[in-house]
C-alpha positions as CSV (number, residue, x, y, z in Angstrom):
1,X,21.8,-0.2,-9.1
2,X,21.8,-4.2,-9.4
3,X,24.4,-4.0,-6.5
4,X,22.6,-1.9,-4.5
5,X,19.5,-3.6,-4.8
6,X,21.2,-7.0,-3.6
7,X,23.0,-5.0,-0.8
8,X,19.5,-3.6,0.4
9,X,18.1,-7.2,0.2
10,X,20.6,-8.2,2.2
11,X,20.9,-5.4,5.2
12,X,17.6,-4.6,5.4
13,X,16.2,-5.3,8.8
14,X,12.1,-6.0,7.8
15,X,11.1,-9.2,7.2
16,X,11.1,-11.2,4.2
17,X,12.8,-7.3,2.2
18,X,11.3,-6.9,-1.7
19,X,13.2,-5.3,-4.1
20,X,12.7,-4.6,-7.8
21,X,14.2,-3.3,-11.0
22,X,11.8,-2.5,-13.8
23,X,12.7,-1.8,-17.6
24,X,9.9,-1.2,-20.5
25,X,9.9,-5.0,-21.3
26,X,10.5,-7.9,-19.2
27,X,12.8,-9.3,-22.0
28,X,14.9,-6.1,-21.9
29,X,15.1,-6.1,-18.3
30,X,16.0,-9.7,-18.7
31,X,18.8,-9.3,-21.4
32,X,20.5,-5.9,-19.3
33,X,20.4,-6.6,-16.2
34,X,20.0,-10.7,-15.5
35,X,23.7,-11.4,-16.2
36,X,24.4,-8.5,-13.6
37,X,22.2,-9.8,-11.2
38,X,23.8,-13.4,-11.4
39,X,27.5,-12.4,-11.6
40,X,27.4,-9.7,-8.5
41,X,25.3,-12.2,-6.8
42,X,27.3,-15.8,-7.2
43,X,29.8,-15.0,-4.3
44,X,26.8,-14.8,-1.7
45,X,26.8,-17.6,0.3
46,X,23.4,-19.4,-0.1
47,X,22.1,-16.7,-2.9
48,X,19.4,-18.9,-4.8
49,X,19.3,-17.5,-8.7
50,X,15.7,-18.4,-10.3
51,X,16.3,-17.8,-14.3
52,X,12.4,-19.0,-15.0
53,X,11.6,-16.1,-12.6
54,X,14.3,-13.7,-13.2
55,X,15.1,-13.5,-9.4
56,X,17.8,-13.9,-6.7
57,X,17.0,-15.3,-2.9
58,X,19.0,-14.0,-0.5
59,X,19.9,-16.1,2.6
60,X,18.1,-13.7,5.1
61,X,14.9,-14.3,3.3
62,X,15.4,-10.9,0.9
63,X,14.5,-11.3,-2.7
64,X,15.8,-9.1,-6.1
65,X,13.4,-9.5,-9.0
66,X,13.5,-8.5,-12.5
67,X,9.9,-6.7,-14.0
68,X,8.8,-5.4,-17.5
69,X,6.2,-2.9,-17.6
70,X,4.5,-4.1,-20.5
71,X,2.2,-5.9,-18.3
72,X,1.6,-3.5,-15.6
73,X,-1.8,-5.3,-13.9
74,X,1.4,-7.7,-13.7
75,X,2.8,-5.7,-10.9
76,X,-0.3,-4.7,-8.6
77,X,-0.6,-6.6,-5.5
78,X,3.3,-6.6,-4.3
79,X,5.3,-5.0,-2.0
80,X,8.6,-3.2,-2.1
81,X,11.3,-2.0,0.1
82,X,12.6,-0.7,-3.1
83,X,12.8,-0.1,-6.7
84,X,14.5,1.0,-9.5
85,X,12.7,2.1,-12.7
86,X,15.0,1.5,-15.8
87,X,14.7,4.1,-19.3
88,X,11.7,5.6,-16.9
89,X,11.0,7.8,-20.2
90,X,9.6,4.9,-21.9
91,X,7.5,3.8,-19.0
92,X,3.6,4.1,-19.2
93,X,3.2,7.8,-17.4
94,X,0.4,6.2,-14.8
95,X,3.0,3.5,-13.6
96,X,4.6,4.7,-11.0
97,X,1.4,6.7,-9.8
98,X,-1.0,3.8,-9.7
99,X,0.7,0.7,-9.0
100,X,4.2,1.4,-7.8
101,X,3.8,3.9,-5.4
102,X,1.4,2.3,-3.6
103,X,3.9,-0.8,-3.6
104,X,6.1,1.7,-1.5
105,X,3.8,2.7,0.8
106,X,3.9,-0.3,3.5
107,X,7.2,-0.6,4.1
108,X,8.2,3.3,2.9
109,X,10.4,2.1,0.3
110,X,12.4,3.5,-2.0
111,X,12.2,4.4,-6.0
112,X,15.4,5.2,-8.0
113,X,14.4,6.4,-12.0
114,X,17.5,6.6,-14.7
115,X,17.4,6.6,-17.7
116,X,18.2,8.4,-21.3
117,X,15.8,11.7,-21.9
118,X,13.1,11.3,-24.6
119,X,12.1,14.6,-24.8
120,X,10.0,16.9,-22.0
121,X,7.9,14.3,-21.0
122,X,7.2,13.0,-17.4
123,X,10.2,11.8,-16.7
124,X,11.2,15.7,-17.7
125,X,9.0,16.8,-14.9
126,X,10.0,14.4,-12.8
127,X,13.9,15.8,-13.1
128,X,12.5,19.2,-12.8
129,X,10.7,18.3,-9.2
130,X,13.6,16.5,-7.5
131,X,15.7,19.6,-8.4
132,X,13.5,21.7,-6.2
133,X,13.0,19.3,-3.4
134,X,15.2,18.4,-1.0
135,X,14.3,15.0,0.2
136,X,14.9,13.6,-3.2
137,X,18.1,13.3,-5.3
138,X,18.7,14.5,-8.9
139,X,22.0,13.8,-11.1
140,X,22.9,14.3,-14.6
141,X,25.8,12.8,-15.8
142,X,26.8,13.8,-19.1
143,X,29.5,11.5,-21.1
144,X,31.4,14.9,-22.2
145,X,31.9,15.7,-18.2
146,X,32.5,12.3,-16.5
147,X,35.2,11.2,-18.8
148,X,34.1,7.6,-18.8
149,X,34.6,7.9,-22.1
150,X,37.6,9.2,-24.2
151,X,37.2,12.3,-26.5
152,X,38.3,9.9,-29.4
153,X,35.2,7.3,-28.7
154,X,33.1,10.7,-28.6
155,X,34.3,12.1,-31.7
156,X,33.7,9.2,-33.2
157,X,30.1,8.7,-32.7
158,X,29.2,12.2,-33.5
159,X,30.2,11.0,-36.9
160,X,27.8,8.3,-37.7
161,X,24.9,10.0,-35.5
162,X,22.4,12.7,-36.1
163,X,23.1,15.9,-33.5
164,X,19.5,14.8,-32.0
165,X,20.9,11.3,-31.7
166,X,24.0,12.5,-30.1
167,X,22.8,15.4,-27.4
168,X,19.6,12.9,-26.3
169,X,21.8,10.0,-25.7
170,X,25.6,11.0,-24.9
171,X,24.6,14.7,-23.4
172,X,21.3,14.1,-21.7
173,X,19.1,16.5,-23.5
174,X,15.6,17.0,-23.1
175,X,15.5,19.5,-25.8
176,X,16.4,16.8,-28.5
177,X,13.8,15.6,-30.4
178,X,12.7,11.9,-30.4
179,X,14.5,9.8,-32.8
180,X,11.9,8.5,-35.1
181,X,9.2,10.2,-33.7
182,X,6.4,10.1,-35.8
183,X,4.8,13.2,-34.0
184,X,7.1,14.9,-32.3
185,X,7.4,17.9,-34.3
186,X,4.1,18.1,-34.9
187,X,3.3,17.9,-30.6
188,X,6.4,20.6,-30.3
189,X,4.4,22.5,-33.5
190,X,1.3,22.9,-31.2
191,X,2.7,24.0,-28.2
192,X,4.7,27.1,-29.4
193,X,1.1,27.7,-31.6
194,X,-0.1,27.6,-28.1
195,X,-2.5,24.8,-29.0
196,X,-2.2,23.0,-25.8
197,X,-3.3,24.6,-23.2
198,X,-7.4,24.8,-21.7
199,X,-10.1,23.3,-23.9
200,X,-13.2,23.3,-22.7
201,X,-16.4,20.9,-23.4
202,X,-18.9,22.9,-25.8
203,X,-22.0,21.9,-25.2
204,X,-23.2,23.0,-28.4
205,X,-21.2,20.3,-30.1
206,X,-21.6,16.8,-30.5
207,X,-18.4,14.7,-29.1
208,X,-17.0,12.4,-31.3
209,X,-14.8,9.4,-29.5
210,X,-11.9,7.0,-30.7
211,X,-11.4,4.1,-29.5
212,X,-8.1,1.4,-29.4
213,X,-9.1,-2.0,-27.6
214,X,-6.9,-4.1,-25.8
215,X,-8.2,-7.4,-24.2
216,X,-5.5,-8.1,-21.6
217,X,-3.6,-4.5,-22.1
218,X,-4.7,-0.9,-22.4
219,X,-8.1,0.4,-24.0
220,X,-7.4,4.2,-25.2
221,X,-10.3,6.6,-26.0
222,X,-10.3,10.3,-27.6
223,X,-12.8,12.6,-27.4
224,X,-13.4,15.4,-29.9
225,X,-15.4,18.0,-31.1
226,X,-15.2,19.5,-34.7
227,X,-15.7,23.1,-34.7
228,X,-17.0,25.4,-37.8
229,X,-14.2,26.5,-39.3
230,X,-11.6,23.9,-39.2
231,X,-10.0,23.3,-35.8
232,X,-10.7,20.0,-34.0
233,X,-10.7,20.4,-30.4
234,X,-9.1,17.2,-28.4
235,X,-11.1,17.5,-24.9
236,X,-10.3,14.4,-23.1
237,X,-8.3,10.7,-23.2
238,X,-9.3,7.9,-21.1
239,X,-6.6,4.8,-20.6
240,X,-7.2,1.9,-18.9
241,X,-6.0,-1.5,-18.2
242,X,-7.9,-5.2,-18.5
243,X,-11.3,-3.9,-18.6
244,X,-14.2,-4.9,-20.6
245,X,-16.0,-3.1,-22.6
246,X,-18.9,-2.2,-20.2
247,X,-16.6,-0.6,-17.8
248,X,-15.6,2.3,-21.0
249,X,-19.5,2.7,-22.0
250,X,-19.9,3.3,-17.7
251,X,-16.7,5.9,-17.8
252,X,-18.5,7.5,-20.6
253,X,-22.1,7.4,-19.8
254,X,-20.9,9.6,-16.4
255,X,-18.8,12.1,-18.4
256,X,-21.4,15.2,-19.4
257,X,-20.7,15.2,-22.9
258,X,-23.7,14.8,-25.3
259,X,-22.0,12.3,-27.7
260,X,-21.9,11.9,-32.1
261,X,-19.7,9.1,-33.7
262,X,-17.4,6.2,-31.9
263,X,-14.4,5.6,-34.3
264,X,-13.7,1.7,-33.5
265,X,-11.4,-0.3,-34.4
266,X,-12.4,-3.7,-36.9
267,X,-11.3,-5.5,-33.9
268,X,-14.3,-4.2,-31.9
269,X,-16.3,-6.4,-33.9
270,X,-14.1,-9.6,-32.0
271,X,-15.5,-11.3,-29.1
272,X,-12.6,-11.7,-26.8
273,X,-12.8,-8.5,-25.4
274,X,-15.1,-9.5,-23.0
275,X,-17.3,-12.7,-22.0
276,X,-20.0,-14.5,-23.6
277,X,-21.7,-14.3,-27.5
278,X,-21.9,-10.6,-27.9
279,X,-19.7,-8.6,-29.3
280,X,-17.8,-5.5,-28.1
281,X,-19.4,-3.4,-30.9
282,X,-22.9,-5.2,-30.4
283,X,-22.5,-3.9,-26.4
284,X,-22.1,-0.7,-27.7
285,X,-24.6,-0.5,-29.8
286,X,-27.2,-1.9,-27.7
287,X,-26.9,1.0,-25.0
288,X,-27.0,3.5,-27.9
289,X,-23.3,3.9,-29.1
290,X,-23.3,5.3,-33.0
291,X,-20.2,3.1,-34.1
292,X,-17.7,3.9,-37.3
293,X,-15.8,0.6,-37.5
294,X,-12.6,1.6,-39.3
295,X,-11.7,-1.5,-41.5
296,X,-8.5,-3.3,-41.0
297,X,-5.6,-1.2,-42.6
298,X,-1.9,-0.3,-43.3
299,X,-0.6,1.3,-39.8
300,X,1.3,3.8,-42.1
301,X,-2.0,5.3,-43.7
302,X,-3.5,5.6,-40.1
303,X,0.2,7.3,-39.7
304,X,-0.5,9.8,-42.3
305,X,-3.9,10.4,-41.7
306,X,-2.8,11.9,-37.9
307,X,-0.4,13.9,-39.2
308,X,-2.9,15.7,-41.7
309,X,-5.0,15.8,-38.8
310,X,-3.1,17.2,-35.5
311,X,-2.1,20.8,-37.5
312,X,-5.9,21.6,-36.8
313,X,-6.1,20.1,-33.0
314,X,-6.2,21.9,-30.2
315,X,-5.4,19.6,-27.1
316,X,-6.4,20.3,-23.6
317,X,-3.3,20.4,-21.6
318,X,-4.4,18.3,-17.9
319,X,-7.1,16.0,-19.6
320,X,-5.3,15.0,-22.9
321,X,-2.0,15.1,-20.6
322,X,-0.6,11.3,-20.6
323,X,-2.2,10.8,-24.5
324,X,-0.2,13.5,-25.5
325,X,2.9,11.6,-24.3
326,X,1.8,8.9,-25.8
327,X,1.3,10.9,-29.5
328,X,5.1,12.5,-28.8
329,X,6.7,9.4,-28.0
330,X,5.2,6.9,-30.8
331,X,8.2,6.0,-32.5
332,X,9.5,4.1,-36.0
333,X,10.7,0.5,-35.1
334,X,14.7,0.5,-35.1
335,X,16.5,-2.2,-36.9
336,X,19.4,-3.0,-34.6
337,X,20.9,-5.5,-37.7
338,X,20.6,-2.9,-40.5
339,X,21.3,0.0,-38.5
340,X,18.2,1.7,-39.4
341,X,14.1,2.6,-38.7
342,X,12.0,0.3,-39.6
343,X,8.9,1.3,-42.0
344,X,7.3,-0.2,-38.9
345,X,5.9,1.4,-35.4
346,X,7.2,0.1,-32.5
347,X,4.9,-1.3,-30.3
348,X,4.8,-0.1,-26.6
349,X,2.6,1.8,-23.9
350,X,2.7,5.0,-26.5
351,X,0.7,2.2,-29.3
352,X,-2.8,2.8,-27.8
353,X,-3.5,6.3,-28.1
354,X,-1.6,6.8,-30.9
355,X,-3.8,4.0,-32.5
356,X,-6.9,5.5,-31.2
357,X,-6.1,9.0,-32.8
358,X,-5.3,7.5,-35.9
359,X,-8.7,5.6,-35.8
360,X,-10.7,9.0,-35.7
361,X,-7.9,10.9,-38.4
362,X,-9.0,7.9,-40.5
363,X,-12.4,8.2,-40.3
364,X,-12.6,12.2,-40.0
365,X,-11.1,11.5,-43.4
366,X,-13.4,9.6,-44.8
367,X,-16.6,11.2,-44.1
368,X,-14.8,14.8,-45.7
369,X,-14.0,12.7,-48.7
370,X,-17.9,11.4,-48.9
371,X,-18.8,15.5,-49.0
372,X,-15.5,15.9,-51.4
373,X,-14.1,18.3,-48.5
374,X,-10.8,16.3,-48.0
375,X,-8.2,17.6,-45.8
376,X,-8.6,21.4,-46.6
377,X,-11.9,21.9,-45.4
378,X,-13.8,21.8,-41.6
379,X,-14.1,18.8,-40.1
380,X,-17.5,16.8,-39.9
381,X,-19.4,16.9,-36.9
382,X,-23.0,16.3,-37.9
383,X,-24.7,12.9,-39.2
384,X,-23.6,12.2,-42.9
């Protein structure tokens, strides 16, 4: 794809051509794909390589430039004759959608999306669409049928790798579950319980929120509603880059829910979420918000606290949509050195709502243990 990026920069017959490859992280994108870039571009006369700005200049005026999607406000503003989305199964779902697309759209570019499966997520539906449509292109290339590598070098990995490992990796299965996934069975659990699917608002119910602040990154928020007799119901998510706190309360204040408990993070307390003296938490308060600041804490008791909590939830499928991706794709941290996970999460797009969720597990929790209901019992809904 590096190749045919620079080939595109160079033929292409608009002005001033745009072309991009994209991986999860600008680093990674910068440690696969910068050497390629270099190497297959050095024999072009006048080809200008910029490593501060991980780009080539063509002589035509064409450019090839090197993204991470870690920093996706990064990216709006630009324009592309192309594109090519790297491991597009660990990409933020609302990517291409909201910024990329539209990047597209001027000079009706191009978008190319490989990648290694991570279970039916949207890059899944993406593979399932391009099947059944005939201006795109879908392949599948599995190393047991292209014989890129021998039987020997596959044999041999099958013997130091789980079967998941093996079929998500070396056979392209969307069927194998995520390595280290924290929440993956548990997301698989409630779809064949036929726990995701339509979950209306109950007006009878308060609706409790969760919240996971970023400052220059994504701001997640949950909304649930405990129901007599145990289940939780999970009726919304809102995700959203660089905005401040008064541009959640607004998204809120317009949604018709009648409203109980915000879980918060400690961090809501902070000021640089947004400008001036006053808090994030104080703004909140001050229009009304009934905040639960969840104290600073080990991210592998927030950890546990979700997975006692998601055997009761019941998720609506189209509103809870990209948090749910976010909940099946949150991962252990893999040590590359060691050749193991991590205690650790890693830290990507999937950190938000799965910190958000863990925020409301953790104080769900607590107020049950204040009533001595733990776990076994229904969930709070009321004022303590």
């Amino acid at each position: 794809m590096i190749n045919q990026l620079l080939k595109d920069a160079l033929t292409c017959q608009l002005p001033r051509p745009r072309y991009a490859y994209l991986a999860p992280f600008r680093n990674q994108a910068k440690t696969v794909a910068w050497d390629y870039l270099k190497h297959f571009s050095a024999p072009i006369p006048g080809a200008i390589a910029n490593e501060s700005e991980l780009r080539v200049d063509t002589p035509n005026g064409g450019r090839v430039t090197l993204y991470g999607c870690d920093k996706p406000n990064a990216l709006r503003g630009i324009y592309l004759d192309g594109a090519v989305l790297d491991e597009n199964a660990q990409m933020p779902p609302t990517l291409f959608g909201e910024v990329l697309r539209p990047a597209l759209s001027d000079r009706q570019g191009y978008a190319v999306f490989i990648g290694t499966p991570m279970g039916r997520n949207d890059f899944y539906d993406l593979w399932l669409m391009a099947q059944n449509d005939p201006e795109w292109y879908a392949g599948m290339y599995r190393a047991s049928e292209t014989g890129i590598l021998s039987d020997a070098e596959l044999n041999d990995a099958r013997k130091v790798m789980t079967t998941e490992q093996y079929a998500q990796e070396y056979e392209c299965s969307f069927d194998a579950s995520i390595v280290g996934a924290y929440y993956g069975a548990l997301i698989e659990q409630a779809e064949q319980e036929g726990r995701i699917t339509s979950v209306p608002y109950d007006p009878a119910l308060p609706v409790d929120t969760s919240w996971d602040i970023g400052v220059d990154d994504c701001t997640s928020i949950w909304f649930w509603q405990g129901v007599p007799g145990g289940e939780v119901h999970c009726i919304d998510h809102l995700e959203h880059n660089n905005k401040g706190v008064e541009w959640y309360l607004a998204e809120l204040a317009h949604k018709p829910y009648r409203y109980g408990t915000d879980y918060v993070p400690h961090d809501m307390e902070a000021r640089s979420f947004v400008a001036g003296n006053r808090t994030p938490a104080g703004i909140a308060r001050a229009v009304g918000r009934r905040l639960n600041v969840i104290e600073r804490m080990n991210p592998l008791d927030r950890i546990q606290a979700t997975r006692l909590l998601l055997p009761r939830v019941w998720f609506d499928k189209d509103k809870c949509k990209d948090g749910l991706e976010a909940l099946r794709q949150y991962r252990k941290e893999f040590d590359a050195k060691r050749n193991t996970y991590k205690e650790t999460p890693y830290h990507d797009w999937t950190s938000h709502a799965a910190d958000s969720a863990g925020h409301y597990a953790v104080g769900f929790r607590g107020v049950q243990a204040s009533h001595r209901q733990l776990e076994i019992n229904p969930p709070y809904y009321g004022e303590a």
